[in-house]
C-alpha positions in Angstrom: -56.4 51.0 75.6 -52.4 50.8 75.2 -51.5 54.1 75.7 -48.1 53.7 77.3 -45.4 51.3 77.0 -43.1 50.1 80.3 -39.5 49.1 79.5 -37.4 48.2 82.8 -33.9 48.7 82.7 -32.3 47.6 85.8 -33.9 49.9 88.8 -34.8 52.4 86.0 -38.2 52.3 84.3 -39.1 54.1 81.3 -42.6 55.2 80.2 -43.1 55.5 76.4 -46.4 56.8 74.6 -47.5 54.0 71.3 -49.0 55.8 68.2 -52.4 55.5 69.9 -51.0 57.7 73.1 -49.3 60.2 71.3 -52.8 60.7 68.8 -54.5 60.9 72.2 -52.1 63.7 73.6 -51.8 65.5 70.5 -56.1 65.5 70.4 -55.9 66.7 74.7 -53.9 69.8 73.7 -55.5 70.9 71.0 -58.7 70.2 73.2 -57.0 72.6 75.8 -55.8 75.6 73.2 -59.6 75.7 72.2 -60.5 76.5 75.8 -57.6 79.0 77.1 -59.1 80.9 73.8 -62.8 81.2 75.0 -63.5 84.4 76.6 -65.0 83.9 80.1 -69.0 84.5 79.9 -70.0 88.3 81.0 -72.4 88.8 83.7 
């Protein structure tokens, strides 16, 4: 599952999302808003 793509430059190393990680992180927070909107269940 290529979710991240390395590039090295030098002593610096960047981290980049492919299509399929950004779909995935996109899907997580929208997964997340659902629950922050649930009220917690009464007693």
């Amino acid at each position: 599952m290529d979710i991240v793509e390395f590039d090295k430059q030098g002593r610096i190393k960047y981290v980049k999302l492919t299509a399929d990680g950004v779909a995935l992180a996109a899907d997580f927070e929208n997964v997340l808003r659902k629950f922050a909107k649930l009220s917690p269940k009464k007693k």
